[in-house]
N, C-alpha and C positions, 0 to 999 in steps of 0.2 A: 067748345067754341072759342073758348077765350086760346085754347092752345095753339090753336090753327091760327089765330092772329099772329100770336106770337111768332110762331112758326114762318108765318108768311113776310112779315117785318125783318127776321133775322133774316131771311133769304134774301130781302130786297137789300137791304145793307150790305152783308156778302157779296151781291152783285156788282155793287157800286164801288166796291172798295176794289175789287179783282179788277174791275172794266177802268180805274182811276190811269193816269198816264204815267207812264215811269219818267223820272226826268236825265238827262243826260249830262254830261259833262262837254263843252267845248269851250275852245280856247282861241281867241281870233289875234293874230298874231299883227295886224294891219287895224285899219280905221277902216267900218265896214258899212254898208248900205243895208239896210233889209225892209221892205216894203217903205222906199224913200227916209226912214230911222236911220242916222249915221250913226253907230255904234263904236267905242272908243275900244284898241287895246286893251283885251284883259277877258276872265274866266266868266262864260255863263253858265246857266243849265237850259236845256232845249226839251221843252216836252211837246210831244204830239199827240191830237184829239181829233179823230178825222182826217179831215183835207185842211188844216190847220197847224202851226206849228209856235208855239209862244218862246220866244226867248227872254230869258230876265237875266239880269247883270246886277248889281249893287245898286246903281244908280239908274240901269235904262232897261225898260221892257219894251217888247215888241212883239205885235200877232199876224203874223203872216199866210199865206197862201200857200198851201205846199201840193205838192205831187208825189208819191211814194212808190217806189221802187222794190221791188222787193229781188235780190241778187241768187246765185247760185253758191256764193263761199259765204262765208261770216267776215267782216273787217275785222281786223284785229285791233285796228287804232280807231279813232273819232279822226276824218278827215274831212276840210272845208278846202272847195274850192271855187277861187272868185273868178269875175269876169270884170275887165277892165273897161267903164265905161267914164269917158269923158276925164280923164284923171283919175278917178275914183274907183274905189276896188266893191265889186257889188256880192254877194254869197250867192254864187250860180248855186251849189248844190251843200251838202255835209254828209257823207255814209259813216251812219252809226257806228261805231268800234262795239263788239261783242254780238253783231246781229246782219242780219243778211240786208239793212234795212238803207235806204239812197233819198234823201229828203229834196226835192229838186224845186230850187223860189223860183215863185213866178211875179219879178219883177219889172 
């Protein structure tokens, strides 16, 4: 009895670590928007958990809204691209570099 706990905890563990989000690398070259969050110049990581996408930065995180795309190639690079509203640059979308994967903000 006691093994099959065991057993059963180690699998749920396992699960949770496998189903955990990978995080990514992006880089905003601009002064950005993302769910009304102006985000400065400079390096974050982007992880996705559903229809959710968290960005963190040194100084600023942000949990947004996302839409997921899934592509026919794999990107080769991490690419962001904005939409100009009002003066301000906003993150219409980012396709993952190394996956087939298109993150589309719904701002």
């Amino acid at each position: 009895m006691k093994i099959a706990k065991l057993v059963v905890c180690l699998c749920s563990v396992a699960m949770a670590w496998a189903s955990a989000a990978k995080p990514y690398e992006v880089n905003f070259n601009n002064p950005a928007q993302v769910s009304g969050t102006e985000l400065k110049p400079g390096a974050y990581t982007v992880e996705v958990a559903g229809d959710k996408a968290m960005i963190h930065g040194k100084k600023q995180s942000v949990e947004a809204a996302v839409k997921i795309e899934e592509g026919n190639e794999r990107y080769f690079v991490t690419m962001v691209r904005y939409t100009m509203v009002d003066g301000k640059y906003r993150v219409g979308s980012i396709c993952l570099g190394g996956t087939k994967t298109k993150l589309i903000f719904e701002n």
